[in-house]
N, C-alpha and C positions, 0 to 999 in steps of 0.2 A: 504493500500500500504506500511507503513512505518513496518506492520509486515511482512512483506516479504523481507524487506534489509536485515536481519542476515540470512535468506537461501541462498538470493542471493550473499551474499558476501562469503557463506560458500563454494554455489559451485565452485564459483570461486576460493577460496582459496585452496578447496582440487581439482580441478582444473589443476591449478598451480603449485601446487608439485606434482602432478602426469607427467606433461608434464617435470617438472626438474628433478623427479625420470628417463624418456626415456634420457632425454639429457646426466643424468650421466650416464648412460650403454653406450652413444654414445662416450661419455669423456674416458672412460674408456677402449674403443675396440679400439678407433682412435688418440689418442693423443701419438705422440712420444715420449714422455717421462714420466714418473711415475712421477716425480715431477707437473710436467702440469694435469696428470690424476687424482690424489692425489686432487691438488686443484682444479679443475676444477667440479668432483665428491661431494666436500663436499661444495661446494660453492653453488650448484645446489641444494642440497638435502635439507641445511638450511636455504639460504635464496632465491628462486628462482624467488621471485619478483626483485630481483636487477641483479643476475646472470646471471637468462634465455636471458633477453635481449641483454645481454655483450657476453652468448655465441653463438650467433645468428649472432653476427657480426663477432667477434673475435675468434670464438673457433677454427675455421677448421685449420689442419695442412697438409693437403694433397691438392694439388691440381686435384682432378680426371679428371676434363673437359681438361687440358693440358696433362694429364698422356696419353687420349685416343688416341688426336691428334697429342702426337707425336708418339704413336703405330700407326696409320693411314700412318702417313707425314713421320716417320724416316725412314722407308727401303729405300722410294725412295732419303732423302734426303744423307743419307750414303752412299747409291750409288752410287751419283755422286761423294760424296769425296775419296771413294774407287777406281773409276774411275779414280781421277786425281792425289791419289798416285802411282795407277798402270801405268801413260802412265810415270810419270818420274823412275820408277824402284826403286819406295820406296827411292828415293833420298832426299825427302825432309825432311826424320828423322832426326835429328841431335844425333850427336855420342856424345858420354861421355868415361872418360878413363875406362878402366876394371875394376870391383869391386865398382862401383858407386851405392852407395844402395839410397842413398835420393830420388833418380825422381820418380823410377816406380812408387810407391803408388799414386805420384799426376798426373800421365800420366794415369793411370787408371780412378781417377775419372772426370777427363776432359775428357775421351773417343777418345781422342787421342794423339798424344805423340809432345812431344818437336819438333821444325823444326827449324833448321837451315839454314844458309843464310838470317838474316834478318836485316835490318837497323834500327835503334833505334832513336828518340830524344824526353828527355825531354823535356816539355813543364810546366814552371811555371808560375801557375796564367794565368787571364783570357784572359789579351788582349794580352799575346804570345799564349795559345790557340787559341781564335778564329781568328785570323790573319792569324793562320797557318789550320785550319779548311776552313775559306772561302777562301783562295788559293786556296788550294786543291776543295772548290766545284765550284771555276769558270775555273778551269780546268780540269773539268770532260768531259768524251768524249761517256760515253754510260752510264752509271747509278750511281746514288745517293742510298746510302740506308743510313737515319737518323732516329735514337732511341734516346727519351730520357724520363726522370722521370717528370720532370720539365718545362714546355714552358709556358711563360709566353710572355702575348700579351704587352709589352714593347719595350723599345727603342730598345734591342738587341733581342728580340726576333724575332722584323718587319724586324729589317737588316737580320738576318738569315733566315727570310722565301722572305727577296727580291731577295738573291742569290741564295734557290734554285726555284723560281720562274722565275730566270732568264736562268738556269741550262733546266727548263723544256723550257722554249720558243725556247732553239737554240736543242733543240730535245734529250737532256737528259731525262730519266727516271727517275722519282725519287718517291723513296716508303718513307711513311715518318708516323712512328710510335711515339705516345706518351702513357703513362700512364694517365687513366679516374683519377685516386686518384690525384696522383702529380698534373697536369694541371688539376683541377676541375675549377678552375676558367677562364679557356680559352671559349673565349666566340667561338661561330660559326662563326660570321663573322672574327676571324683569318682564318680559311679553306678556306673562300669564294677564296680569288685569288689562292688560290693553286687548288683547284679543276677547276676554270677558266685557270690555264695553262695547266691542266692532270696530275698533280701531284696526285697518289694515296695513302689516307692517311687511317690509322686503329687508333683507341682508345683500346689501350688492356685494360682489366677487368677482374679482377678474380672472376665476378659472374657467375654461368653455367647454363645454361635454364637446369630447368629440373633434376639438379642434387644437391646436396649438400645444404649450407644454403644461405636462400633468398637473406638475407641484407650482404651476405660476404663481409667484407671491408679487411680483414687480406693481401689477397695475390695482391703484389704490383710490378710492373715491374720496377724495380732501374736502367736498366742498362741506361751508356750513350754510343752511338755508331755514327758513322758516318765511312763509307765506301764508296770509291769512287774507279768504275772499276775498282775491286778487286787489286787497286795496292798500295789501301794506308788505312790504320782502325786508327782511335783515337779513347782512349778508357779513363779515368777516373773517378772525380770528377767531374767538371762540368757540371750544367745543363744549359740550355737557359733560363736567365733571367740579371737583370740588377744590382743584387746581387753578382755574379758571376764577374763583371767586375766595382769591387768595389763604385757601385753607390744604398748601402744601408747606411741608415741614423746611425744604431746601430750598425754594424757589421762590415762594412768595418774597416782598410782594409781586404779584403777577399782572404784566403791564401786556393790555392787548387793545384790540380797539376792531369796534362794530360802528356797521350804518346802517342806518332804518328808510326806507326810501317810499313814499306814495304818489303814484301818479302812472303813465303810462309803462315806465321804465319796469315796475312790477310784473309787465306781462314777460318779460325778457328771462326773469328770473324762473318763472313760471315752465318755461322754456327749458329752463337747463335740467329744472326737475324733472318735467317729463321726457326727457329723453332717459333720463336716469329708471325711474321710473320703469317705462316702456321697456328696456334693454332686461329687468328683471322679473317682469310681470306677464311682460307681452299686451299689456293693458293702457287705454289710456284714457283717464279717470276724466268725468264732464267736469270743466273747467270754467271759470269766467273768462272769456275774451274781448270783454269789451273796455277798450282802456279807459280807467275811475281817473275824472279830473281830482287833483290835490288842493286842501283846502287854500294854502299859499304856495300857488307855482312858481316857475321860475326856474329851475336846475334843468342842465342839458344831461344826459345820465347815459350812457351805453354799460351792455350788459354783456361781458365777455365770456364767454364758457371755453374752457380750454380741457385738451383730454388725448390721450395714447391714441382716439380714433381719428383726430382729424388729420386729413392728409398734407395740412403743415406742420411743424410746430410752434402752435400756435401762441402760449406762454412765451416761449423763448421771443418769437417775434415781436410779439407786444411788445416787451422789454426795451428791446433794442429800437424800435419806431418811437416809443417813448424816449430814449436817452437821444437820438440823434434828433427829436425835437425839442431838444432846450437847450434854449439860446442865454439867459441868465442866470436859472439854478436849479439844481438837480438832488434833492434829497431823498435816497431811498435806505427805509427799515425793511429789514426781514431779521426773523429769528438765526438763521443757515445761511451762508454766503459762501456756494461753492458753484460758481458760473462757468458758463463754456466759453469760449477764444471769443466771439460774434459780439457779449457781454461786455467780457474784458475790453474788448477794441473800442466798441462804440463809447466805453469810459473813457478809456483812455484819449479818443478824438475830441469827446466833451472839456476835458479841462485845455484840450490844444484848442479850442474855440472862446475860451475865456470862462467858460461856465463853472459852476460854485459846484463843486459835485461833494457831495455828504456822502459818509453810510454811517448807519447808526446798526450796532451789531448786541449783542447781549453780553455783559461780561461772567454771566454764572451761564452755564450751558447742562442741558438735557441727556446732548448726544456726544460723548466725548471726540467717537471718532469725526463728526464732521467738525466738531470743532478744530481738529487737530488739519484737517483737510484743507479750512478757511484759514490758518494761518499761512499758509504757504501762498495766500495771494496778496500778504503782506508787499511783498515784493514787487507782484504783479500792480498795484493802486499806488501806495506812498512815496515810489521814487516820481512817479505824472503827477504829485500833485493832487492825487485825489485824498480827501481826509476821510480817516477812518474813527468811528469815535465807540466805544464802549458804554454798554447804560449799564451804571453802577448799583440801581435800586430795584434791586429782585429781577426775575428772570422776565426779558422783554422778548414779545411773542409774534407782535404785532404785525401785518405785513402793508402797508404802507409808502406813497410817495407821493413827489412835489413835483412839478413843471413850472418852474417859471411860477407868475402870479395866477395862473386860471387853469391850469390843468391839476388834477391827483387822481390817485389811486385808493384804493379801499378793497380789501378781499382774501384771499386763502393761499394766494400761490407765493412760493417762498423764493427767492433766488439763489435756486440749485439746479442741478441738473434733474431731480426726479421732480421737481415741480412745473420744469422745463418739458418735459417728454414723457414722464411714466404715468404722474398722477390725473385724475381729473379734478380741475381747480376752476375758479370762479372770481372775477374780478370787475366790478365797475369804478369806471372811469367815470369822472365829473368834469364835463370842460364848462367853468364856474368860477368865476371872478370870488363871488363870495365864499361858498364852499371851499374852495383852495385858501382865502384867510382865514378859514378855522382851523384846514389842515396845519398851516403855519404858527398858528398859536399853540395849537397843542404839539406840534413837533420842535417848538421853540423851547419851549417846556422842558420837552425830554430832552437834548441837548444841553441843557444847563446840570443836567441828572449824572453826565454822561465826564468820562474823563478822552482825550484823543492820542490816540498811536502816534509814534516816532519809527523811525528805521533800528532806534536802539532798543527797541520791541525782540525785533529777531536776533540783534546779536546777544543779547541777555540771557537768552534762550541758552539751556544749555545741550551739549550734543546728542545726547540722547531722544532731547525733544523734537529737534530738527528734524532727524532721522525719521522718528516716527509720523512726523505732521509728513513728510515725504512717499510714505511710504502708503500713508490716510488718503491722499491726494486720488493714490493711485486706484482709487475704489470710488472717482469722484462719478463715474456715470452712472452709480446706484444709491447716490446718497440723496 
């Protein structure tokens, strides 16, 4: 017997590279980008005992099983939006003055355009969020629709699943989506009373019977949503748990930030749900389509949905149409900051154009290794010029940014590469005189919270650490 382990370990082993010789052809036809193909190819081919199984998980960059379902669900979902711009006479477009170059590009990739008439508020941090969320869901009058990444069976979690349990007993609808990855740890008896009031809930997954790789953990649904009879959407950072509403032991306090939006711009939102929605149910639930004027309008609002299905990358895009449209100042927050070349460059063109480029980064972190990933672009921002600043005051989560005086951001997608390509993320833009000076007050704010990088950042470092943030780096198309 003991003269047959070197056969059998032989088969296995030519085996084994033969299955990672199939995977880099696979790597190689399907990976968006040649840096990703590159290594993904030569990681397979030489060592494919460690490889195979990482790209089994991680490798996929498409999502095909949500590409088909919203070729199945999109006509008819379009249609009714088609329907409710046509009954108001394409009213709900918001105008711009002549010669306005910056929107169209990002009104194309969000597949619909800017809309005007709509009411805007800030919401900072978690308990003017969810104060201003469960309002709005005990005064809903025909349906709830709730998305998030994150629900955790905690103290705020049970209060948000008591109000829309309460929402369904007086004969609300309410549809109520979470992410299988984010909420893995949600047990079943969270559902039990929601499905005891009729409340209908999905677990979205980016595994596909039948299609693609088995163990797919890559493609992850980021967004957080809440929509109530289509007259009101909150969209940002925050997920449902007790983190969020600074009741963690390491991280508080916990700095995020939401917007609450009424008026046409709601239906956009509505949008990203049902597709979400549709891709898991096959269903797609009777909706309001008719866009609710805001009691004080006025915000121009587009409604961005980005995701592994669309045949750009749509996130990454944005970013960069964003950074190469400001001309005086450029401030972006995110929790993660591990960007790709496209990112980096267009920064870098920004401060050659005179522009005030910010990041504001978190100096307590969650995830050691992308922290360790985001060092290593020390290099790449502070020798251009670009400032990097650290928020000193509990863990900043926020994803956030500035244009100039009339342009920001508000919403879920982080600046990394998996927020870029893998996940499905959600961001409205405000092109808003007013709105953008609130951004600035409150982003003013955190800046004074915040202490700023030097270059003797990295040399202080000692070798060990370099090493490793080098090494972090190396794993930045999955972070």
């Amino acid at each position: 017997m003991s003269q047959l382990l070197p056969l059998v370990f032989g088969v296995l082993a030519a085996a084994l590279h033969g299955l990672g010789a199939l995977a880099a052809l696979d790597a190689i036809f399907h990976s968006r980008t040649s840096q990703g193909a590159i290594a993904w190819s030569l990681s397979l081919v030489i060592f494919p005992y460690l490889a195979l199984p990482l790209y089994l998980v991680f490798g996929g960059r498409k999502f095909y099983g949500y590409v088909e379902a919203r070729r199945r669900g999109n006509q008819q979902i379009q249609h009714i939006f088609s329907l409710a711009r046509e009954s108001h006479g394409g009213g709900i477009r918001a105008e711009f003055p002549p010669g306005e170059e910056r929107f169209p590009a990002l009104e194309r990739l969000a597949r619909i355009p800017f809309s005007g008439g709509n009411s805007t508020r800030l919401l900072v941090n978690g308990e003017a969020t969810f104060q201003a969320v469960f309002e709005a869901l005990d005064s809903a009058r025909d349906y709830i629709l709730a998305q998030f990444y994150i629900v955790r069976n905690d103290e705020l979690g049970r209060r948000f699943r008591e109000h829309l349990v309460r929402a369904a007993r007086r004969g609300v609808r309410v549809y109520f989506l979470y992410d299988t990855i984010g909420s893995y740890h949600l047990p079943r008896s969270y559902l039990e009373p929601m499905h005891a009031a009729g409340i209908l809930t999905a677990g979205f997954t980016g595994r596909v019977k039948g299609r693609g790789k088995p163990f797919q953990v890559n493609f992850r649904n980021h967004r957080k949503i809440v929509v109530v009879d289509g007259e009101a959407a909150f969209v940002g950072g925050h997920n449902v748990g007790d983190e969020y509403v600074n009741r963690h032991p390491k991280l508080s306090p916990w700095r995020d930030t939401h917007v609450e939006v009424r008026g046409p711009a709601v239906l956009g939102v509505q949008l990203a749900f049902l597709e979400d929605w549709f891709w898991m149910t096959h269903q797609a639930p009777p909706l309001c389509w008719t866009p609710r004027p805001a009691e004080r309008p006025g915000n121009r609002v587009l409604v961005l949905p980005s995701g592994p299905a669309d045949d750009l990358d749509t996130c990454g895009l944005m970013f960069t149409q964003v950074i190469h449209s400001a001309r005086k100042r450029l401030w972006l927050v995110s929790p993660y900051f591990v960007p790709d070349e496209k990112v980096i460059g267009a920064l870098q063109l920004a401060v050659l154009r005179g522009v005030d480029v910010r990041i504001m980064l978190p100096e307590r972190t969650d995830q050691t290794l992308v922290h360790l990933a985001a060092f290593t672009y020390l290099e790449e921002t502070l020798p251009f010029g670009i400032r990097v600043f650290k928020y000193k005051e509990g863990f900043l989560h926020q994803k956030v940014f500035l244009v100039d005086d009339d342009l920001a951001g508000v919403g879920t997608a982080n600046l990394d590469n998996r927020s870029f390509r893998l996940n499905f993320e959600i961001t409205l833009l405000f092109a808003d005189p007013d709105f953008a000076r609130r951004v600035e007050e409150m982003l003013a704010e955190d800046f004074s919270r915040c202490r700023e990088l030097d270059m003797g950042e990295i040399d202080r470092k000692p070798g060990w650490f370099q090493v490793s943030a080098k090494l972090a780096r190396l794993c930045s198309p999955v972070l």
